[in-house]
C-alpha positions in Angstrom: 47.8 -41.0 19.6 47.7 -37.5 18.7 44.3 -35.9 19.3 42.9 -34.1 15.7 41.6 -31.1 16.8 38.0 -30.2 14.7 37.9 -26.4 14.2 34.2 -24.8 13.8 33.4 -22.6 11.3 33.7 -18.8 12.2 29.7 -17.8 12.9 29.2 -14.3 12.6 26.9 -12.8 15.2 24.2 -10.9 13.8 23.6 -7.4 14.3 20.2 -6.4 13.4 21.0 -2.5 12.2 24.0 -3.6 9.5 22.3 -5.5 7.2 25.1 -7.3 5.9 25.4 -9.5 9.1 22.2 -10.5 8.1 21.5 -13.8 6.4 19.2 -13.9 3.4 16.5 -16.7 2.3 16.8 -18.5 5.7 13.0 -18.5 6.4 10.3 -19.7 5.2 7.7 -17.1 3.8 4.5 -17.2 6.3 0.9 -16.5 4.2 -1.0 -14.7 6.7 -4.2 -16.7 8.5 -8.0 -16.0 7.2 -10.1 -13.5 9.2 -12.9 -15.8 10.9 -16.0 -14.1 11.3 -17.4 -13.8 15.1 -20.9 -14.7 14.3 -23.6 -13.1 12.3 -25.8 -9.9 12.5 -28.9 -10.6 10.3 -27.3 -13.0 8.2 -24.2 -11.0 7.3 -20.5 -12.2 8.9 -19.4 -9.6 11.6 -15.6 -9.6 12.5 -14.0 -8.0 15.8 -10.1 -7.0 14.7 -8.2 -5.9 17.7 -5.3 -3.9 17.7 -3.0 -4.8 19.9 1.0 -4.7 20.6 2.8 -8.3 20.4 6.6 -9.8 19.8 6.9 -10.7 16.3 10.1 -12.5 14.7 11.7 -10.7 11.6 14.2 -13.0 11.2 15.4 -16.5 12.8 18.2 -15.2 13.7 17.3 -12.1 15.6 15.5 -11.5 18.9 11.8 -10.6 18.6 10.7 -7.4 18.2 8.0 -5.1 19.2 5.6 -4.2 16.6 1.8 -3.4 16.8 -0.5 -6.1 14.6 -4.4 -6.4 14.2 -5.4 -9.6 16.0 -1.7 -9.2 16.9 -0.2 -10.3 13.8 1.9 -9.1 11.5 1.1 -8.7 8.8 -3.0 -8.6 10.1 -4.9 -11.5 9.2 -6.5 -11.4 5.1 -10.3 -10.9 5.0 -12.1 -12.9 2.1 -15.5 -12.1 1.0 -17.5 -12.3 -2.0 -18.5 -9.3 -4.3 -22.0 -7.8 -3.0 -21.3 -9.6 0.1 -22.2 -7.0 2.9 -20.0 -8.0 5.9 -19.4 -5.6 9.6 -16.3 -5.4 11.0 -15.6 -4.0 15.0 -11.8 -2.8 15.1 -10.8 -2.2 18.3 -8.1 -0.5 19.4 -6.4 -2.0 22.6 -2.7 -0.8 22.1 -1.0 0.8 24.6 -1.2 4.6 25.9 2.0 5.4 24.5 3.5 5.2 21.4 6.8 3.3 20.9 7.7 5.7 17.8 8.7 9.3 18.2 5.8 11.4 17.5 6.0 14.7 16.0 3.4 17.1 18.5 3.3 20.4 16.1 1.6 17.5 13.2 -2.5 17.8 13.3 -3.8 16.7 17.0 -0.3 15.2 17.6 0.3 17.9 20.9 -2.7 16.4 23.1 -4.0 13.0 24.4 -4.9 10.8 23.2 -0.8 10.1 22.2 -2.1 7.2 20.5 -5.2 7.1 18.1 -6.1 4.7 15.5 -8.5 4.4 12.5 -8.8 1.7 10.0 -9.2 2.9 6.6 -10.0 -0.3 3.9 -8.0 1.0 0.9 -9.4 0.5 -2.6 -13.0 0.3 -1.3 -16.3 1.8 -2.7 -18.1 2.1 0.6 -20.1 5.0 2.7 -18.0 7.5 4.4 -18.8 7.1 8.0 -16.8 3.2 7.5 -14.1 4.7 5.0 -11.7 5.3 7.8 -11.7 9.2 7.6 -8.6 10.7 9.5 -10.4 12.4 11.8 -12.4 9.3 12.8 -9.4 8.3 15.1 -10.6 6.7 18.4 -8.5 5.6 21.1 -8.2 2.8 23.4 -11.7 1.4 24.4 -13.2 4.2 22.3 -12.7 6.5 25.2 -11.9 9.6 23.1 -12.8 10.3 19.3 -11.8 12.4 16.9 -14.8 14.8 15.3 -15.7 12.8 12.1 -15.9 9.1 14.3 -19.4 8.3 13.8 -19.7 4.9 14.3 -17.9 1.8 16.2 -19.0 -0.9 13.6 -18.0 -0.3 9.9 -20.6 -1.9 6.7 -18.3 -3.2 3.8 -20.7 -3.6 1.1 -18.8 -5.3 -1.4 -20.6 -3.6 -4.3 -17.4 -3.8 -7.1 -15.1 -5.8 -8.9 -13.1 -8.4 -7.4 -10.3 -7.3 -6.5 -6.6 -7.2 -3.7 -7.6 -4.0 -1.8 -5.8 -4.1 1.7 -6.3 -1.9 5.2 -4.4 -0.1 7.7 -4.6 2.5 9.6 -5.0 6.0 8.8 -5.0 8.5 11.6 -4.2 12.0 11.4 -0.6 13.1 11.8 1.1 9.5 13.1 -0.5 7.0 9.8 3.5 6.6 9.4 4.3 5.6 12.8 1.2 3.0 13.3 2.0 1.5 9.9 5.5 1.7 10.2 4.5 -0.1 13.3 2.7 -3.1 11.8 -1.1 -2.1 11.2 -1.4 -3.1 7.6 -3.2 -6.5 6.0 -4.7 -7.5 2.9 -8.8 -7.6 2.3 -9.8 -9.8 -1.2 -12.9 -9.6 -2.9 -13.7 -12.2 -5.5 -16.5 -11.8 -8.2 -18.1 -14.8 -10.5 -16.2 -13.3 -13.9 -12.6 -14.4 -11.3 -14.5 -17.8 -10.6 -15.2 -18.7 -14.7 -11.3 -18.3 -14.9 -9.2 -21.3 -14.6 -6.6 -19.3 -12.3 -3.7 -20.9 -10.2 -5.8 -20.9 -6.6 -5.6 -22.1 -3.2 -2.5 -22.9 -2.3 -1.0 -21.4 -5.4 -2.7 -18.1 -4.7 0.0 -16.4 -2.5 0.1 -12.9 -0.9 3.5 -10.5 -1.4 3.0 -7.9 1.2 6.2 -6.2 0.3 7.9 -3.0 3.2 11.4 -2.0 4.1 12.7 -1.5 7.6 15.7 -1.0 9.6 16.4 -2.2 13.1 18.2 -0.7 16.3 21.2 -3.3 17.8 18.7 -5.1 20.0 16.1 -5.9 17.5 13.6 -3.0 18.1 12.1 -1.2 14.9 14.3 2.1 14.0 12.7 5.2 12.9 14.5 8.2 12.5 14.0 11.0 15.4 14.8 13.8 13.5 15.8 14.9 10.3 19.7 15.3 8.6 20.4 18.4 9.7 18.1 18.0 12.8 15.7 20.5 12.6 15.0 22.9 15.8 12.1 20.4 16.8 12.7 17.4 18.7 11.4 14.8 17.6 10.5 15.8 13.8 8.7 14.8 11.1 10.4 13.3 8.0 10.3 14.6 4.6 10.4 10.5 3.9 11.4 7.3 4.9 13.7 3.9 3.9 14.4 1.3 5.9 18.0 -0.6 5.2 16.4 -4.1 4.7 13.3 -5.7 2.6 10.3 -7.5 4.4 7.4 -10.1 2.9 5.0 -10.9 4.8 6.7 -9.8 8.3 9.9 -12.0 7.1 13.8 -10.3 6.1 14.3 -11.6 2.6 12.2 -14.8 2.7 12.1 -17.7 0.8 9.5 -19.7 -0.9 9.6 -23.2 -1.6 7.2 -23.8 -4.6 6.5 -26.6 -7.3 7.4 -26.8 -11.0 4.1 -25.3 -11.9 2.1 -21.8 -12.1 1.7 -19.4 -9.3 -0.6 -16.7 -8.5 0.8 -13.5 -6.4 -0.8 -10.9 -5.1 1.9 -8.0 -4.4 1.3 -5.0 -2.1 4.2 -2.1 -2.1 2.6 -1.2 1.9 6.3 0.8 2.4 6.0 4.1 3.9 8.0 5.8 1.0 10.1 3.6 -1.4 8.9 2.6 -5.0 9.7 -0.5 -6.0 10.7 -2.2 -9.7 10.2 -5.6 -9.3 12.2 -8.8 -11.4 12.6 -12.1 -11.4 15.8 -13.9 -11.8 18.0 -12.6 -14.9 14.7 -11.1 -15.8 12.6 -13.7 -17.5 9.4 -13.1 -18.1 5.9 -13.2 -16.2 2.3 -12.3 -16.7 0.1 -9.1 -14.7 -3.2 -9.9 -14.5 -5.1 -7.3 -12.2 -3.8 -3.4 -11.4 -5.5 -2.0 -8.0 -9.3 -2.6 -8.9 -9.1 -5.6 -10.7 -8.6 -7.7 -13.6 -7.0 -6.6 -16.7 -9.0 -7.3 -19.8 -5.8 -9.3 -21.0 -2.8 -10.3 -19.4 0.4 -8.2 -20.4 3.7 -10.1 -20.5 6.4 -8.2 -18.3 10.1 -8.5 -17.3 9.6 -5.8 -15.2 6.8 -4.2 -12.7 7.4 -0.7 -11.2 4.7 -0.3 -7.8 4.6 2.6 -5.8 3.9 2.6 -2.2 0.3 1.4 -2.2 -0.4 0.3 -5.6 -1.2 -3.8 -5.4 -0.6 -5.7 -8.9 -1.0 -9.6 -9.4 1.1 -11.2 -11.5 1.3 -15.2 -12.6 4.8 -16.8 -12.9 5.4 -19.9 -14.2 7.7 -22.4 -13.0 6.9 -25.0 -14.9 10.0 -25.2 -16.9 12.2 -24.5 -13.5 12.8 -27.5 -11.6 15.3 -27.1 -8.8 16.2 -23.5 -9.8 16.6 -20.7 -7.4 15.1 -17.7 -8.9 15.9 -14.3 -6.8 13.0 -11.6 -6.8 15.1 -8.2 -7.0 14.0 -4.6 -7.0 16.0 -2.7 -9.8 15.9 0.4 -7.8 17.8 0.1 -6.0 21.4 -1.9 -5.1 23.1 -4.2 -2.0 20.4 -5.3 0.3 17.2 -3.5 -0.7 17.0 -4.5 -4.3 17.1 -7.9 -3.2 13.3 -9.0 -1.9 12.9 -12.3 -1.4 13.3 -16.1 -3.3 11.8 -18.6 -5.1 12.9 -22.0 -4.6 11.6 -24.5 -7.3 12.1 -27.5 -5.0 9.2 -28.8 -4.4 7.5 -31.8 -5.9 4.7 -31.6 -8.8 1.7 -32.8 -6.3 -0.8 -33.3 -9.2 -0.8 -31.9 -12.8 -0.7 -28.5 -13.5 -4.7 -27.7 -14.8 -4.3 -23.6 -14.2 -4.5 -21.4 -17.3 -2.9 -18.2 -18.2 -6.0 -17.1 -20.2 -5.8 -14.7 -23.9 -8.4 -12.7 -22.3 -9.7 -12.0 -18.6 -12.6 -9.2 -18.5 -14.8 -7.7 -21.5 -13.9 -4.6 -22.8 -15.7 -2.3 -20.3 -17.3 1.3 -21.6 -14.5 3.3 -21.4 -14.8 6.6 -19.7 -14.1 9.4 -22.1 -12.3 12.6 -21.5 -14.3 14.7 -24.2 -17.6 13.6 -21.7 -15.8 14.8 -18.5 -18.4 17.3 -16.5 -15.7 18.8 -14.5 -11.6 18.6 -15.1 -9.8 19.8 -12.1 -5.8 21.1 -12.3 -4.4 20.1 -9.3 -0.9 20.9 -8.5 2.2 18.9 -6.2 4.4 21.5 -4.4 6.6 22.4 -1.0 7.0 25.2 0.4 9.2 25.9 4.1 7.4 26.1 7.3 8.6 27.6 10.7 11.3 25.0 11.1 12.6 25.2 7.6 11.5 22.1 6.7 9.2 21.2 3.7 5.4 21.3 4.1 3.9 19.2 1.1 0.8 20.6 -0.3 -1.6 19.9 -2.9 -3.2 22.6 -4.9 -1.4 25.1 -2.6 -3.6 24.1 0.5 -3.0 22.6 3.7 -5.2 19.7 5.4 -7.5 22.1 7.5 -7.9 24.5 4.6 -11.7 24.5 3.3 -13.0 21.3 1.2 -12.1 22.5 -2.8 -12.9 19.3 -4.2 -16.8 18.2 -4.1 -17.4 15.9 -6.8 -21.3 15.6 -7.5 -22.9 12.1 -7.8 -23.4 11.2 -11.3 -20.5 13.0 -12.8 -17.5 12.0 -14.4 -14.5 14.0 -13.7 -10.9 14.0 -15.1 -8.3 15.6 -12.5 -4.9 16.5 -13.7 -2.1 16.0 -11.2 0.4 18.9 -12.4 4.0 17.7 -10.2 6.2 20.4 -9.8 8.4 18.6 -7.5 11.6 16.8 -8.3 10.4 13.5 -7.7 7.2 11.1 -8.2 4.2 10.9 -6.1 1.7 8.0 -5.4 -1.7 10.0 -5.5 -4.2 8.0 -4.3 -8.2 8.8 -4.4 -10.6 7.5 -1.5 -14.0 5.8 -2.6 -13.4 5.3 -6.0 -11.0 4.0 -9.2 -10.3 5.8 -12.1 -8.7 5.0 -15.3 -5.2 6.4 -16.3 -5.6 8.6 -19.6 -2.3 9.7 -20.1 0.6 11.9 -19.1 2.1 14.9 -20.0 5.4 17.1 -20.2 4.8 21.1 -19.3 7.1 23.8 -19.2 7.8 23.9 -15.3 9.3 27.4 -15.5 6.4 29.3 -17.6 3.8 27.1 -15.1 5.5 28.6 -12.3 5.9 32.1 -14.1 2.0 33.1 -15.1 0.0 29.4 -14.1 -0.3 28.4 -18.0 0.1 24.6 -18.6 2.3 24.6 -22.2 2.8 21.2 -23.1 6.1 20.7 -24.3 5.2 17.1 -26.1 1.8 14.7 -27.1 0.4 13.0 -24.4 1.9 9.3 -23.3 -0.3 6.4 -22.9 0.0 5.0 -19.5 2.2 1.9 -19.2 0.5 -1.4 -20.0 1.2 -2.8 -16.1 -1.3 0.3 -15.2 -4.4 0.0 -17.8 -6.9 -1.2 -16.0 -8.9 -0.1 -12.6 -6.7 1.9 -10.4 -7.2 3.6 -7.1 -3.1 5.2 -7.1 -1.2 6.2 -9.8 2.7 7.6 -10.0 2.5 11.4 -11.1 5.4 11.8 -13.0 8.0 14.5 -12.5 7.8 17.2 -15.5 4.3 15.6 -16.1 0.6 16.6 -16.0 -0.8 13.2 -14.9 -4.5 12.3 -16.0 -6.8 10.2 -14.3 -10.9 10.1 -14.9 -13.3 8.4 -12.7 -17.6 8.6 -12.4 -19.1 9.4 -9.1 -22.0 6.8 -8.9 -23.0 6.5 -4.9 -21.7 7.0 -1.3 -22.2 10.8 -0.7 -20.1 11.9 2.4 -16.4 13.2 3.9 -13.7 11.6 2.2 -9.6 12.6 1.4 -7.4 12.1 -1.4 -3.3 12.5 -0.8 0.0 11.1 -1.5 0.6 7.7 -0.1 4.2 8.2 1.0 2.8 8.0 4.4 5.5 11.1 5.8 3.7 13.5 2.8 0.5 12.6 3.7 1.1 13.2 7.4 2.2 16.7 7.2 0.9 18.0 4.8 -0.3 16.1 1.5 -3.5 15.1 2.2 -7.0 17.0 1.5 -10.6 16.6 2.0 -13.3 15.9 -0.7 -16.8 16.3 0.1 -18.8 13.7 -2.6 -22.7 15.8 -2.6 -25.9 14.7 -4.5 -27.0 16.9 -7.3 -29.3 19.3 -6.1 
């Protein structure tokens, strides 16, 4: 008897820098564990969050990789508290002495030890400045060197404001890109009774999108570029910016989620270094937004699409009801091939019990809104480049640099409107520490008269801000060809404080400034 000879499938190997050897939707998307406080220090939760290196597994099929997590996990674990609930939080720093990123040593401190420095800054939050996560608050391992605005070892989170998906990573001077880049990002939710009235999908149906791109070396090790294209005369070199060749969620390559014929709540972070992302859903069917940066909407605006720039969070509410057994693909319209595909949905799981969760007509009051007639101090602020040394492009705001004197010094009590005038070619997450602001509007100028004599002629009426960005916001996308407007009141926390762009490669070198917030004398 002739023997039948069974051929196997052809299994291509996977090699984790082409992309296209890569598999998609082959894991399962991990939610991140809950924070657990240590104990208590006069009845209020204290957390210890250590920083540490650890293997972590993009991808079933690839070897583990080397990335640096709080609590060593990646993504870090999600903190829950309650609003007005004052909690401490101990980060400790317990990485090793050198980083496994190339560093840049002509960026701010970058030349001398310590080579690596850390400093958690809680993005989103109204809090005092000596726990905001200043730059320049950097400590190293054991605390054994500090950086001159460190103050303190234990940071307060007071809680006092809306509920709301704020997140935290690190933030220290001249390598934020490298350390987040690296893995020190996680998400930090605050909920307040008006969330708890709501009859919101929750619990298990409240899931967390934390939403970067990457790209690998052969063996499975993080890649980040070395130097620039053309190499500039510095070795290794900063970036004018950075994206990865693949699309992460929650620390998994293009995961998937099994969920139930029901509604979902999602609360998406863009924590990417540079890339903006346009977010859809299958052939583009639709789906609800229910909270911007700070918060709940007042209403919930129907979207087929949901642009997010690098640090902006948005929560949306998709419903699945109608979807049983479908396979619905979560793209990015951006861009094309393998990063504008992010993850998927895969409506294959049972109905456990009847779906009770509402999509409610109406979510928050009307608040008072802030009016731009009332402002006590507008500010023009402009986005430019110019060359350094090296011929490559500094970034500057207002025409200054990082160490350049404090300009900004907002006074308690006043409401200011600053006007973000780009005169770049491209957008630019600007994001404010310590407080949220309101979009007004934006703006087209005539770029070459601005640039002739400094006059701001407005070439059309100002545009509302897009219905996905109406409510509390602590980053907004200033435009190209646009004067972007954004007012916010000063009401508490006096102290050090920055505002930059949140493409992590701008804000590094050199896109970032201080603001000094002073009481009224």
């Amino acid at each position: 008897m002739k023997k039948i000879q069974t051929i196997k499938p052809k299994v291509s190997k996977v090699d984790p820098s082409n992309p296209d050897t890569i598999p998609k939707f082959v894991d399962d998307l991990p939610i991140p564990p809950v924070a657990r406080p240590l104990k208590t220090i006069r009845g209020k939760s204290y957390y210890e969050i250590t920083m540490k290196e650890c293997k972590h597994r993009f991808h079933k099929l690839m070897p583990a990789t080397t990335v640096w997590g709080y609590d060593g996990l990646y993504p870090g674990p999600t903190i829950h508290v309650n609003q007005n609930e004052k909690i401490y939080v101990k980060w400790k720093n317990q990485l090793p002495l050198k980083h496994f990123l190339p560093i840049d040593r002509t960026l701010h401190e970058s030349a001398g030890p310590p080579e690596v420095r850390t400093v958690t800054h809680l993005h989103g939050a109204n809090v005092d400045w000596e726990s905001d996560g200043h730059p320049e608050a950097w400590f190293s391992r054991n605390f054994a060197q500090t950086g001159e605005t460190f103050r303190r070892k234990i940071y307060e989170y007071t809680n006092r404001q809306n509920g709301a998906t704020l997140w935290y990573h690190d933030h220290a001077i001249g390598i934020t890109r490298l350390n987040v880049y690296a893995g020190l990002v996680g998400l930090y939710i605050i909920r307040d009774p008006i969330e708890k009235t709501l009859n919101l999908p929750k619990n298990r149906y409240d899931i967390p999108l934390i939403i970067q791109d990457k790209s690998f070396n052969q063996d499975g090790s993080l890649f980040y570029p070395e130097n620039t294209d053309p190499p500039a005369p510095i070795n290794p070199s900063v970036q004018p910016f950075f994206n990865g060749n693949t699309m992460v969620v929650n620390g998994k390559l293009w995961p998937r989620l099994k969920v139930e014929p029901r509604k979902y709540r999602f609360r998406i972070l863009n924590a990417a270094n540079t890339n903006a992302f346009t977010l859809r859903i299958g052939d583009g069917r639709s789906f609800y937004q229910i909270a911007t940066d700070g918060g709940l909407l007042t209403k919930p605006v129907e979207l087929t699409t949901l642009p997010i720039e690098p640090a902006e969070r948005a929560e949306i509410i998709i419903d699945f009801s109608k979807l049983k057994g479908k396979k619905l693909v979560m793209q990015n319209t951006n861009d094309e091939g393998n990063t504008g595909v992010i993850m998927r949905f895969d409506v294959t799981l049972p109905l456990k019990q009847k779906d009770m969760s509402e999509i409610p007509a109406s979510l928050l009051p009307d608040d008072q809104p802030l009016e731009e007639k009332c402002a006590d101090k507008i500010r023009l602020l402009t986005l430019d480049a110019r060359q350094d040394e090296f011929n490559r492009p500094i970034l500057m705001l207002d025409n200054q640099k990082w160490h350049d004197p404090v300009t900004e010094k907002p006074v308690i009590g006043d409401t200011e409107v600053w006007r973000f005038i780009n005169l770049m070619n491209f957008p630019h997450p600007m994001h404010i520490h310590l407080i949220q602001f309101k979009v007004l509007h934006r703006r087209p100028f005539d770029l070459e008269r601005f640039q002739q004599d400094g006059y701001i002629h407005y070439t059309g009426p100002p545009i509302e801000p897009e219905p996905y960005e109406r409510g509390w916001k602590d980053t907004v996308r200033a435009d190209v060809g646009m004067v972007t407007s954004v007012i916010m009141k000063f009401t508490e926390n006096p102290g050090d404080y920055v505002w930059h762009c949140h493409i992590l490669e701008h804000e590094d070198y050199d896109m970032m400034r201080p603001m000094k917030v002073i009481e009224r004398e």
